[in-house]
C-alpha positions in Angstrom: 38.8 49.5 -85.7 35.7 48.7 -83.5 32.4 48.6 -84.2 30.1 51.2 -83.5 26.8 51.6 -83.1 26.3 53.5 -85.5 27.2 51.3 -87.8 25.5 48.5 -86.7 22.4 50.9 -87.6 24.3 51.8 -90.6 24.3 48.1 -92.0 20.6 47.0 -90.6 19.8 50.1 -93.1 21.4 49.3 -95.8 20.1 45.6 -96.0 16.5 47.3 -95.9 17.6 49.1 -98.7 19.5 47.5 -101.0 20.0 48.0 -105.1 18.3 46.2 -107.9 21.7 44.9 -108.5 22.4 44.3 -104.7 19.3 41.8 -104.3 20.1 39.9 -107.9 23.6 39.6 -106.0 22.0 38.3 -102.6 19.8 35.9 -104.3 22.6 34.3 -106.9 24.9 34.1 -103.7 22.4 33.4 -100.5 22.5 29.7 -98.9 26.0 28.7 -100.1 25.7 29.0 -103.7 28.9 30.3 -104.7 31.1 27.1 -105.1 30.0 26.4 -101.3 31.2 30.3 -99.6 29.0 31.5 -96.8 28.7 34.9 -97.9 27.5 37.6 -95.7 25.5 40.9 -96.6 26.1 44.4 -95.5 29.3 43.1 -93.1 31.2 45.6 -91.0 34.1 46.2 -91.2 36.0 48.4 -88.6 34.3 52.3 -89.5 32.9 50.6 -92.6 30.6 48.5 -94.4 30.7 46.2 -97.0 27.9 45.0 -99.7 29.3 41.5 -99.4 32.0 39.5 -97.7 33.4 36.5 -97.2 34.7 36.9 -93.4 36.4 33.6 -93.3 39.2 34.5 -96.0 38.6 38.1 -95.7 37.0 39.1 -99.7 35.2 42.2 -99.3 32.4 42.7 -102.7 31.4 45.9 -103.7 29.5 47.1 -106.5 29.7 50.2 -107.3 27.0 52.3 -108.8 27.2 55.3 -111.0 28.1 57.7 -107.1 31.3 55.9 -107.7 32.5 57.3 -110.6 33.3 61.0 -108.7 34.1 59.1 -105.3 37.1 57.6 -106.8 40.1 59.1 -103.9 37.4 58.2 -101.1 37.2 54.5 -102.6 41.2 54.4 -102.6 41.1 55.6 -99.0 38.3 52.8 -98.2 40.3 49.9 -99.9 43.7 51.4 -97.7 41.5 51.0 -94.6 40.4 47.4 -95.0 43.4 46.1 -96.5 44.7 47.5 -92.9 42.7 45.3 -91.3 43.6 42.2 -93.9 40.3 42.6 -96.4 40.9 42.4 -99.9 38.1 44.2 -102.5 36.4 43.1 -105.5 34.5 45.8 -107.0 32.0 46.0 -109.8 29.7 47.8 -111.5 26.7 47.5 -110.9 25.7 47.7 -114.8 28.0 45.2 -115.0 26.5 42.7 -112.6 23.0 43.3 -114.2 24.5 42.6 -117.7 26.8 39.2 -116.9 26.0 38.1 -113.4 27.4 34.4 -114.2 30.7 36.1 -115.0 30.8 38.1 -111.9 29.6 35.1 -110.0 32.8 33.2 -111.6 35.4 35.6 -110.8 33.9 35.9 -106.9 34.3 32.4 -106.7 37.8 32.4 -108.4 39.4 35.2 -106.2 37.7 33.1 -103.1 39.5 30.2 -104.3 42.6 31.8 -104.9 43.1 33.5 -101.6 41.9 30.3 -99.7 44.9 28.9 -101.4 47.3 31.7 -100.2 
């Protein structure tokens, strides 16, 4: 999968637009925070784009607000693609990132770790 213009666009808009829970996210993770990661914002992936990932180990983050819960066969299709091009997902909530952002934090970091040791 390339990337397109249009989703170049795609991703500059969605950075200028991100969630309440997207920005606590970007500030609890920006400049390295996360046990060291350089974490990336709104990164393309092939047709898609992710709210945060980890390119150098391939850790796609999403969280998923309440559109989620009747998008569920469109997310299984989405998780399909990327792990076709070597991405593993994370996905929360985003009420649950609002509620226990440590422990959302601690479970980025411990899938980062464990896929670094893969």
């Amino acid at each position: 999968m390339r990337r397109t213009r249009s989703n170049v666009e795609a991703a500059r808009d969605l950075r200028q637009r991100m969630t309440p829970a997207e920005e606590r996210l970007c500030a609890a993770l920006r400049g390295r925070q996360a046990a060291g990661w350089k974490i990336r914002r709104q990164h393309q992936v092939g047709a898609y784009v992710l709210d945060f990932a980890i390119p150098s180990i391939r850790l796609g983050i999403e969280l998923d607000g309440s559109v989620h819960d009747t998008r569920q066969e469109d997310d299984t299709a989405r998780a399909l693609a990327l792990a076709g091009e070597g991405y593993r997902l994370l996905r929360f909530s985003s009420q649950r990132e609002l509620a226990d952002l440590d422990g959302v934090i601690a479970e980025i970091v411990m899938a980062a770790a464990a896929l670094r040791a893969e």
